[in-house]
C-alpha positions in Angstrom: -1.8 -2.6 57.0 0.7 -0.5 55.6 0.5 1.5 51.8 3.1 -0.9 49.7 1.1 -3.8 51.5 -2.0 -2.8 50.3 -0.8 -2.2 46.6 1.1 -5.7 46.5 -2.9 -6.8 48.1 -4.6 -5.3 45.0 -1.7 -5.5 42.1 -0.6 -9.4 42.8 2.9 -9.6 41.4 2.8 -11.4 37.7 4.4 -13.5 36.3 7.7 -13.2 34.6 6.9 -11.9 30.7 3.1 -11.7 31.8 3.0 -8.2 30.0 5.1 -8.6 27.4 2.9 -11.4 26.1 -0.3 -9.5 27.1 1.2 -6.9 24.8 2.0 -9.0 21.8 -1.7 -10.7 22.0 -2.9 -7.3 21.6 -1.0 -5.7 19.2 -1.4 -9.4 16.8 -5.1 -8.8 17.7 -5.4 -5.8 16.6 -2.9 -6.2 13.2 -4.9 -8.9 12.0 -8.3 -7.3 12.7 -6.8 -4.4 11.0 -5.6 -6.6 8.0 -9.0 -8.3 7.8 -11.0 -5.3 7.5 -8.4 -3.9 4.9 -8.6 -6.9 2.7 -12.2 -7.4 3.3 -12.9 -4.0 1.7 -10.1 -4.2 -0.3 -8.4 -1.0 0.3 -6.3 -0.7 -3.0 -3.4 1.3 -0.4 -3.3 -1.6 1.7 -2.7 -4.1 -1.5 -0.4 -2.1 -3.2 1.9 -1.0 -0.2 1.3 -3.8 1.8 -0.1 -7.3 0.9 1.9 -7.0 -3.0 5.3 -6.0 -1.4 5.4 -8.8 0.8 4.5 -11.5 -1.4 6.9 -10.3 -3.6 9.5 -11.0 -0.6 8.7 -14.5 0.4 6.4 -16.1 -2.5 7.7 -16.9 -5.9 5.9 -15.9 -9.0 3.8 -19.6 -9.5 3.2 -20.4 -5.7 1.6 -17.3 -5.4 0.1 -17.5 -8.4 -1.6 -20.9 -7.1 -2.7 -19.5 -3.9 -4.8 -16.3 -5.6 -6.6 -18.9 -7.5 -6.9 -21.0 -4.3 -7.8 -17.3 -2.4 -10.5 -17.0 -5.2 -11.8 -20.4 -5.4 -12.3 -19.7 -1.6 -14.3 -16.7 -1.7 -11.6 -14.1 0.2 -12.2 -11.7 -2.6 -13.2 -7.8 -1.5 -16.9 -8.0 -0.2 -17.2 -4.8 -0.1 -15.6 -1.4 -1.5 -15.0 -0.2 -5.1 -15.2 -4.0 -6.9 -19.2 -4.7 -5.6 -19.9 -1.1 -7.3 -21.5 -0.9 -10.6 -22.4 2.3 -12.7 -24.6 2.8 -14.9 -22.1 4.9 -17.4 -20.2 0.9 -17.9 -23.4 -0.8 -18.7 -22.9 -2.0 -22.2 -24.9 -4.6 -24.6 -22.7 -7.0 -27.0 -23.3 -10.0 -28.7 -27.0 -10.1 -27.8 -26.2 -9.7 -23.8 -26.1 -7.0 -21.1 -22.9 -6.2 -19.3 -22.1 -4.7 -15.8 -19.0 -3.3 -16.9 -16.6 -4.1 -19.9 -14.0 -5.0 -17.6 -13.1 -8.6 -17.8 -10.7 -11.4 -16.7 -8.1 -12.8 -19.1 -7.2 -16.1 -19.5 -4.3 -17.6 -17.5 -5.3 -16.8 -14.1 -7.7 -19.6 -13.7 -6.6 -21.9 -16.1 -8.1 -25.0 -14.8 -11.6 -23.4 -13.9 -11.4 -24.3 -9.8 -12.9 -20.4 -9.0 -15.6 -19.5 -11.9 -18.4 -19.0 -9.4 -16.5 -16.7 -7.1 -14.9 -15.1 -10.2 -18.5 -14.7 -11.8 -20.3 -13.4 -9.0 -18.2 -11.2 -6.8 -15.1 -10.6 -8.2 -16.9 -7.2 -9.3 -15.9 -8.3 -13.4 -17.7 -8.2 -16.1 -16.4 -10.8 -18.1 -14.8 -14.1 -16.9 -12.4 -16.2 -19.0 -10.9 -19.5 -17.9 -8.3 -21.7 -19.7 -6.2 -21.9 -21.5 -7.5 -25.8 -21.4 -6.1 -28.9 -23.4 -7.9 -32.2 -24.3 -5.5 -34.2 -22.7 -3.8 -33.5 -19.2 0.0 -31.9 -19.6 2.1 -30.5 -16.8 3.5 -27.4 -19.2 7.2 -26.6 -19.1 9.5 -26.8 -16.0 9.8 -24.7 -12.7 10.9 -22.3 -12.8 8.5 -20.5 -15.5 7.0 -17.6 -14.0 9.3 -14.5 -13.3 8.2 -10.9 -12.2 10.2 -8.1 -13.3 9.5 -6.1 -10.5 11.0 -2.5 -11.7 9.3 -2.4 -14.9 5.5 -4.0 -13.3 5.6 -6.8 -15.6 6.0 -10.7 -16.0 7.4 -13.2 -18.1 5.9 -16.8 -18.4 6.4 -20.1 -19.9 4.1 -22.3 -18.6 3.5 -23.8 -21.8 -0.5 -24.8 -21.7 -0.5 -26.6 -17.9 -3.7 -27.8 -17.8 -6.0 -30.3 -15.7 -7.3 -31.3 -19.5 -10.7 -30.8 -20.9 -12.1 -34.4 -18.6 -11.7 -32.5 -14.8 -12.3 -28.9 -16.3 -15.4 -29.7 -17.9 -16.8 -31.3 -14.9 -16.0 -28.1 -12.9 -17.7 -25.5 -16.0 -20.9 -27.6 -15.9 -20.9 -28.0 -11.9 -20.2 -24.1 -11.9 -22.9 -23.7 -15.0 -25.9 -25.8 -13.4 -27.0 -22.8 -11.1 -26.0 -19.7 -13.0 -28.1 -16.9 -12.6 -27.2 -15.0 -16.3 -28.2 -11.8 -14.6 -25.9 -12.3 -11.3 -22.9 -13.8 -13.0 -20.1 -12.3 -15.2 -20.1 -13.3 -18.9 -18.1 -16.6 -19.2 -15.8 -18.0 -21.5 -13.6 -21.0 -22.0 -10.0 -20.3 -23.8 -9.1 -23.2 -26.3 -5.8 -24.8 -26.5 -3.9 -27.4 -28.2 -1.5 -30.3 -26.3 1.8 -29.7 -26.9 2.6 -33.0 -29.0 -0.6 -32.4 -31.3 0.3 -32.9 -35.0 -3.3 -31.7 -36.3 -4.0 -28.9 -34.1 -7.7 -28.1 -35.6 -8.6 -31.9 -33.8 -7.7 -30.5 -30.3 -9.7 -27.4 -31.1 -12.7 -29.7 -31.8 -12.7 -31.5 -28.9 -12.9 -28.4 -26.4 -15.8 -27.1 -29.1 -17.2 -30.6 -28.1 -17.1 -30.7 -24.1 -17.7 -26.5 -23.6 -19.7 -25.2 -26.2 -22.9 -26.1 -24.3 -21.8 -25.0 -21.3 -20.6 -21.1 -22.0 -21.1 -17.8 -23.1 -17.9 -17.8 -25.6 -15.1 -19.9 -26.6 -11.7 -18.5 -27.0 -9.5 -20.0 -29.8 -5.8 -19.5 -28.5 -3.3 -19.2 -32.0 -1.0 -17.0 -30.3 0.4 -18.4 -27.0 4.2 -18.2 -27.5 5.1 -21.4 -25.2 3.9 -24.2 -27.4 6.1 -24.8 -30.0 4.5 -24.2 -33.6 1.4 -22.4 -32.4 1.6 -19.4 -33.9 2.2 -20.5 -37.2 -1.8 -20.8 -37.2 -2.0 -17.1 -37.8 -0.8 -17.9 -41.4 -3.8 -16.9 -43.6 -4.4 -20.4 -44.6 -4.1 -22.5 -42.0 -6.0 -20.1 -40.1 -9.1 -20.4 -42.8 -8.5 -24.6 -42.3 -8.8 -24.1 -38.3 -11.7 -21.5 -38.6 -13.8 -23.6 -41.0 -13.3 -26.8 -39.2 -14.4 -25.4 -35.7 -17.2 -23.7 -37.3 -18.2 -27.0 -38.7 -18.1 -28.4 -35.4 -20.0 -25.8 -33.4 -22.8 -26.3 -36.1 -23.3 -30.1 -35.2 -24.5 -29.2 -32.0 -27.4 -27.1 -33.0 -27.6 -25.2 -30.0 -30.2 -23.6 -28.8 -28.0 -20.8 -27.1 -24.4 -20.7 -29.3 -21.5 -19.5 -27.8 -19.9 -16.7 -29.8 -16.5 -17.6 -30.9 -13.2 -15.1 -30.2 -10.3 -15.7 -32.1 -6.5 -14.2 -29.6 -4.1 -13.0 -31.6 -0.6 -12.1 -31.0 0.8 -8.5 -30.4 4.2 -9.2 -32.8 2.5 -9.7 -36.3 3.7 -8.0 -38.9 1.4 -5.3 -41.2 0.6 -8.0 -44.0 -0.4 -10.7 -41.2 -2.6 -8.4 -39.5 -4.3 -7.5 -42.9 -4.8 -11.4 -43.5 -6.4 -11.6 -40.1 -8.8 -8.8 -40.8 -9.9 -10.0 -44.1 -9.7 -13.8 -42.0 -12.5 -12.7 -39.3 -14.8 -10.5 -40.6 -15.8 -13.2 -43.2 -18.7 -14.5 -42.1 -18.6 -17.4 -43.6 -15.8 -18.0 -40.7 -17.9 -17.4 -37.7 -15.6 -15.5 -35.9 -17.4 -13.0 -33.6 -14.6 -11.1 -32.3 -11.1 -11.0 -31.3 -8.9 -10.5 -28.5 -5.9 -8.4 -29.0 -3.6 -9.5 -27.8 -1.3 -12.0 -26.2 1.8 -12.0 -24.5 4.6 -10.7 -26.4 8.1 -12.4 -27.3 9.4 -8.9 -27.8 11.6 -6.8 -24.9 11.4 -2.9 -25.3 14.9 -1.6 -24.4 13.7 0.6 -21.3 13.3 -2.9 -19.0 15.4 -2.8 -15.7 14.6 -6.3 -14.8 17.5 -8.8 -15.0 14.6 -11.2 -15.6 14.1 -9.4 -18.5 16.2 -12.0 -20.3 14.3 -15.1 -19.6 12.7 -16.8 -22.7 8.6 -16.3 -22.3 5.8 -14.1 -22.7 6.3 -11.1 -21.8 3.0 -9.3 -19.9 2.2 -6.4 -17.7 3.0 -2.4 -18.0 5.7 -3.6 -20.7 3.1 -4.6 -23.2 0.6 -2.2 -22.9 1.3 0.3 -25.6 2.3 -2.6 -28.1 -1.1 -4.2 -27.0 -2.7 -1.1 -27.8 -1.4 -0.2 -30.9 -2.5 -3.7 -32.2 -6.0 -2.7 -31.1 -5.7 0.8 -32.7 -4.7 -0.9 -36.0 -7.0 -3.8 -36.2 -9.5 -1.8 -35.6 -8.6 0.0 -38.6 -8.2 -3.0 -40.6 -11.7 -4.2 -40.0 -13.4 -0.6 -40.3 -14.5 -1.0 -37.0 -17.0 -4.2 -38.3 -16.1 -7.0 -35.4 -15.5 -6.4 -31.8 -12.5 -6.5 -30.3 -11.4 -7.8 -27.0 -8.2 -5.3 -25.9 -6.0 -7.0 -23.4 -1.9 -5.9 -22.4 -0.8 -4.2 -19.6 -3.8 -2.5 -18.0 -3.2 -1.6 -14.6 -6.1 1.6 -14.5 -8.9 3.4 -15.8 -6.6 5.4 -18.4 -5.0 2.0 -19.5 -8.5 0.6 -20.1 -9.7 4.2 -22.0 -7.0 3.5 -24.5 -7.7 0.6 -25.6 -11.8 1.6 -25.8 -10.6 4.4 -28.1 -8.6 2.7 -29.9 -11.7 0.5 -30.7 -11.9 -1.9 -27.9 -15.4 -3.1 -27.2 -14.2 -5.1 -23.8 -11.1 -5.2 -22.0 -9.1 -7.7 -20.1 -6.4 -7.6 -17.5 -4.9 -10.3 -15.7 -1.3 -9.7 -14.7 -2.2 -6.4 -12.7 -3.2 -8.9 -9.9 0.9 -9.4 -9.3 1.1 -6.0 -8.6 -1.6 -4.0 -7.4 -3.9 -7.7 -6.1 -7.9 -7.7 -6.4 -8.7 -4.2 -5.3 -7.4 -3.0 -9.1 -11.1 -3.7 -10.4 -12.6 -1.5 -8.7 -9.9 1.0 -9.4 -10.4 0.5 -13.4 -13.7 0.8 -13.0 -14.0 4.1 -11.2 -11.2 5.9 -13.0 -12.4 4.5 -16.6 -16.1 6.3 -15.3 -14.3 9.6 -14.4 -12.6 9.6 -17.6 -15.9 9.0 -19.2 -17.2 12.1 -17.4 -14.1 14.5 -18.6 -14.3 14.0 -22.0 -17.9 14.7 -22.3 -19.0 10.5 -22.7 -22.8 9.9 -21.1 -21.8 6.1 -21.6 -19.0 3.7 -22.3 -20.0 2.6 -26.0 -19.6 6.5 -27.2 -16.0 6.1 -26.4 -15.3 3.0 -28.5 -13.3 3.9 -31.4 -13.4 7.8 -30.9 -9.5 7.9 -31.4 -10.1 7.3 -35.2 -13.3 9.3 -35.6 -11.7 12.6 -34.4 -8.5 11.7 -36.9 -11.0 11.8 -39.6 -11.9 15.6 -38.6 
């Protein structure tokens, strides 16, 4: 038998493409393998350069929106990496209650409550908000409402309060609530808000009092949300004392055992005197106000955006908002003499966003619209550079920092 006979004996000839394909399955092997373990451990890289980019390309801002919550309720958050780590330095006690970290979830990522376990458990935060919720089902405003602006890292909605309605949510909070492990799950809240054609907003406020007071940590009472026509108005000193009073009254029917503490959101666009009002508002006790979150979107649009979505009509989140968010802290802060936590949210996308905000005399600290950009993996990221921080500027723990913007201008 001669050579070539033996080689065509021993290397049959294949079929036409028979590499080719062979090649593909590998290299699709090995990209998704590679992809799985990146996500899996949730290499921030990989998100930012990666997984971001390309939803930007192909998914609009509310389908992928939808599917994070969907990717949540699921349980494809990072297993492993920088989010599962806690330090000891973010360990901080509020309102009665120990926290892993003072890094939290903002309302308006899971609105309807479909992904509080996952959120709760292994997200890696420290505080878990859900809502904004309404008694009665509403659709919100019409697609589209949610538009990135891409070159300036920020987002403009108008959902206008969609929401599944107090009925379905509250099912989900209590199925969610019936095996909580206080210890092993974030601190949870529920973010109040009013339907749309409500004449007597303080009504709507009662009824989520009524179905999710038992069943969380804190309630959030939403003023400030700039897509429901009229809302805001309930900053106004008076009707803010009518709304306050009333929802106190209702939490104190139920005589709970365990009350939930009750957080007022304001907006980042008051003026000096209404922010004054506000302090003198909340940190009457006769109120019950036990902190507030600062702050909402904004209707505001700094001149440096690039975005031709910056015109859109909307609240205006992300990067954009972060130094007017801060500010708001800084001066609320002031107001109050320091007397009533405050929840800082706007525009942080790091540990030095989140610093700011705790020096300027934020407790807590949310973040929500970071996820567009930078996806899950930015927890972790806060959380490691907010301890670093910590470390260079002489801090042993988190709650040293709180505030320390004022006390050094008093030196």
């Amino acid at each position: 038998m001669s050579q070539n006979a033996d080689r065509r004996y021993i290397y049959p000839k294949l079929p036409p493409g028979a590499i080719s394909r062979s090649t593909v399955i590998v290299l699709a092997t090995g990209i998704t393998a590679y992809s799985a373990l990146e996500l899996l451990y949730g290499s921030e890289t990989f998100y930012r350069k990666a997984v971001m980019p390309m939803v930007h390309k192909f998914v609009d801002g509310e389908d992928s929106h939808r599917w994070a919550v969907r990717a949540a309720s699921w349980g494809l958050l990072p297993r492993f990496g920088w989010n599962r780590k806690e330090y000891p330095e973010l360990k901080c006690e509020l309102f009665g209650r120990e926290f892993k970290n003072p890094i939290g979830l903002a309302a308006g990522f899971d609105k309807d409550g479909e992904a509080i376990k996952q959120l709760a458990k292994t997200s890696g935060f420290g505080l878990v908000e859900i809502g904004s919720v309404t008694p009665i089902p509403q659709p919100g405003n019409n697609r589209p409402r949610v538009f990135r602006l891409l070159e300036d890292e920020g987002v403009i909605n108008r959902y206008g309060f969609n929401s599944d309605g107090v009925g379905r949510v509250h099912q989900r909070v209590r199925s969610a609530r019936d095996s909580w492990v206080p210890e092993e799950y974030a601190y949870f809240g529920v973010n109040l808000g009013k339907n749309k054609l409500t004449e007597d907003a303080k009504l709507d406020y009662e009824i989520g009092v009524n179905y999710f007071a038992p069943h969380c940590d804190y309630l959030v009472l939403n003023v400030s949300s700039p897509n429901t026509p009229g809302l805001r108005s309930m900053q106004k000193k008076s009707d803010l004392e009518k709304l306050l009073a009333y929802v106190k009254g209702a939490l104190d029917m139920h005589k709970l055992e365990k009350r939930p503490q009750v957080f007022l959101k304001i907006a980042p666009d008051l003026i000096e005197s209404e922010m004054k009002d506000i302090a003198q508002v909340v940190t009457n006790r006769k109120f019950g106000v036990d902190g507030i979150i600062v702050s909402n979107t904004t209707i505001s649009r700094p001149d440096y955006l690039k975005s031709e979505n910056k015109e859109e009509t909307g609240g205006l989140s992300g990067a954009p908002v972060r130094e007017i968010s801060t500010e708001c802290v800084r001066k609320m802060y002031r107001l109050t003499n320091g007397g009533i936590p405050i929840i800082g949210c706007g525009g942080v996308f790091s540990g030095e966003d989140a610093y700011e905000k705790i020096r300027a005399g934020a407790s807590l600290v949310q973040l929500y619209s970071a996820f567009v950009y930078e996806g899950f993996p930015v927890i972790g990221k806060i959380k490691r550079e907010l301890v670093e921080l910590l470390k260079k500027d002489g801090f042993s723990h988190v709650s040293e920092a709180i505030g320390a913007d004022h006390r050094e201008e008093k030196k």
